[in-house]
C-alpha positions as CSV (number, residue, x, y, z in Angstrom):
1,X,-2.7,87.6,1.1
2,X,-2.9,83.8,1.2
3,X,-4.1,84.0,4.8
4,X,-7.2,86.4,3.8
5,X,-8.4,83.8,1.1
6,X,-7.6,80.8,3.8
7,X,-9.7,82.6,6.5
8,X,-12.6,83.2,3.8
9,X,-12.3,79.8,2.3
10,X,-12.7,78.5,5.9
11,X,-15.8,81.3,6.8
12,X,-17.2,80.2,3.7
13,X,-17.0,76.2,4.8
14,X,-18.6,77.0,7.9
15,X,-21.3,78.9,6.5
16,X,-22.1,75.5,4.3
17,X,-21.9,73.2,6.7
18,X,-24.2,75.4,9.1
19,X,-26.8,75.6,6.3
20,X,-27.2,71.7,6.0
21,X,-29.1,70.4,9.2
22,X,-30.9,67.6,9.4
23,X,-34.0,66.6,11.6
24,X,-35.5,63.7,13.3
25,X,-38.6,63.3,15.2
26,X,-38.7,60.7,17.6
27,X,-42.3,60.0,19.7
28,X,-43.5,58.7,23.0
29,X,-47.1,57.8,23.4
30,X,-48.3,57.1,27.1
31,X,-51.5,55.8,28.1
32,X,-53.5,57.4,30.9
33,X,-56.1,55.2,30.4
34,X,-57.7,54.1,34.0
35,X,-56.9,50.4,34.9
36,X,-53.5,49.8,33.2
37,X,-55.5,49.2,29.8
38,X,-53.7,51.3,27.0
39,X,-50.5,50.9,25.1
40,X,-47.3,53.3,25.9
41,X,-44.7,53.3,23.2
42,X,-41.3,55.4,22.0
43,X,-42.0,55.0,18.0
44,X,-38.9,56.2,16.0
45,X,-39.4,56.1,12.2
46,X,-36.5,54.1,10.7
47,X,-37.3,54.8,6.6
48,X,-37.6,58.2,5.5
49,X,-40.6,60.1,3.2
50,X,-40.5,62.8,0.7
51,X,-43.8,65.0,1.9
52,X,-43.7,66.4,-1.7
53,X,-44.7,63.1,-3.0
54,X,-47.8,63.1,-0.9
55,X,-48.8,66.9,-1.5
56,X,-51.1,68.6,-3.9
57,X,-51.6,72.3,-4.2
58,X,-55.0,73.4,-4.5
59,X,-55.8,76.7,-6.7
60,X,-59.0,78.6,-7.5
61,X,-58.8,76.4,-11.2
62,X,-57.7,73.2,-10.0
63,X,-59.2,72.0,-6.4
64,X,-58.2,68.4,-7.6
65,X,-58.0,66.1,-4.4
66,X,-55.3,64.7,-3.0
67,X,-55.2,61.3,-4.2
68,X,-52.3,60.1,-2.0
69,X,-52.8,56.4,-1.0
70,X,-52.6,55.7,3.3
71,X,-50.6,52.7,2.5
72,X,-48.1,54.3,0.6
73,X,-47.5,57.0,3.4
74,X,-47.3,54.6,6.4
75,X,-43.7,53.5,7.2
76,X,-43.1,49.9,7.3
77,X,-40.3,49.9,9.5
78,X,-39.9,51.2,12.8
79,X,-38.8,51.1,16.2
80,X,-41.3,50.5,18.8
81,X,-40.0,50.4,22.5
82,X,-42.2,49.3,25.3
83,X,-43.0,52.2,28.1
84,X,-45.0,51.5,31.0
85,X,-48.8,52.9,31.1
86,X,-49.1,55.9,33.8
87,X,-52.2,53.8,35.8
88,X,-52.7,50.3,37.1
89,X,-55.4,48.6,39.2
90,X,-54.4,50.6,41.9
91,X,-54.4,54.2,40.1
92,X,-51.7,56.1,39.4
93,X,-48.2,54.4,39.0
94,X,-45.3,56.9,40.0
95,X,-42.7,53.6,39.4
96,X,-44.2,53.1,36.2
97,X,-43.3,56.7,35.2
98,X,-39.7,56.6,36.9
99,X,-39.1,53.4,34.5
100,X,-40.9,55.5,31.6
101,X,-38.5,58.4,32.5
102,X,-35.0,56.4,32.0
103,X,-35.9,55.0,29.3
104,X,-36.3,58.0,27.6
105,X,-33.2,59.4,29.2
106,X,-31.2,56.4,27.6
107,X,-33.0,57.1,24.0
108,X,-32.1,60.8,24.5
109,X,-28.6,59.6,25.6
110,X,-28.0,57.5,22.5
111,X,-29.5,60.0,20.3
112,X,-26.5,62.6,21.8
113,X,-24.0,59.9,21.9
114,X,-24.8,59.2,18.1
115,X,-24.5,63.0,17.1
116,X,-27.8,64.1,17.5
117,X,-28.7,67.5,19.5
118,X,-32.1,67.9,21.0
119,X,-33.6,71.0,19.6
120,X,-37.4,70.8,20.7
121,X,-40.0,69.4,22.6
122,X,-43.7,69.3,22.3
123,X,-46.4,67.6,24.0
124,X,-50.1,66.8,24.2
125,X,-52.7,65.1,26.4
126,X,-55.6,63.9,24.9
127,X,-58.5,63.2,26.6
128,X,-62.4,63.5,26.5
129,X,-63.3,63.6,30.1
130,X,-66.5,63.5,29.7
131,X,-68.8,61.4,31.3
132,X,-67.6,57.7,31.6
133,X,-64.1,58.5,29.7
134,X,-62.1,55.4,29.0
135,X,-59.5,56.9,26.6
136,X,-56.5,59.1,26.6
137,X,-52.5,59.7,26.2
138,X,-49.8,61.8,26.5
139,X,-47.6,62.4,23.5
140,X,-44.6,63.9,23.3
141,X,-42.3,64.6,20.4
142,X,-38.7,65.0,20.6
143,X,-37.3,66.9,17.7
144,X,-33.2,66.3,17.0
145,X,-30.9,67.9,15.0
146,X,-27.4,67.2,13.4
């Protein structure tokens, strides 16, 4: 009988520590901006926000405005790491994106080596196009778990 209430205790422990996950978001901005112009970045947030401060619900009787001020959501205190921009003079860069490449391998790396899992990836270009286009990147989010 002990054993039966040992096994559920432990069932039971695993069942609350599975419930308890935590998430971190870690992004890399690249710059496809022609002639080596833009900015490429890996920004990792290192302060943590409560979205519920900054949220208002809107109903039929109360369509009050979110009055959330933009300097109270931006975080302070980040991580920036330098990447390499995908374009120089020349045009397309495949060193630059080989460099841009282990470095996110190492962040990913230390990420696992500190606990973290990677659940999910996203990414985006943005880009006009149209005529005379100067502007553009490609993000990408890496979403961890522990």
């Amino acid at each position: 009988m002990k054993k039966v209430f040992i096994i559920i205790g432990m069932a039971l422990g695993v069942n609350f520590g599975l419930a308890a996950q935590e998430y971190k978001v870690i992004t890399s901005v690249e710059s496809i901006i022609p002639s080596g112009l833009g900015r490429s970045r890996i920004i990792n947030a290192l302060e943590d926000k409560d979205y519920k401060e900054y949220t208002s619900v809107q109903t039929s009787e109360d369509n009050t405005r979110n009055k959330s001020k933009r300097g109270n959501i931006r975080v302070k205190n980040f991580e920036e790491t330098k990447l390499l921009n995908f374009f120089n003079l020349g045009g397309i860069r495949f060193q630059n994106i080989a460099a841009n490449d282990a470095m996110l391998t190492s962040m990913m790396n230390d990420m696992v080596a500190n606990g973290w899992e990677l659940a999910f990836v996203s990414s985006a270009v943005e880009s006009n196009a149209g005529e005379d286009d100067q502007q553009g990147i490609f993000i990408t989010r890496y979403i961890f778990k522990k």
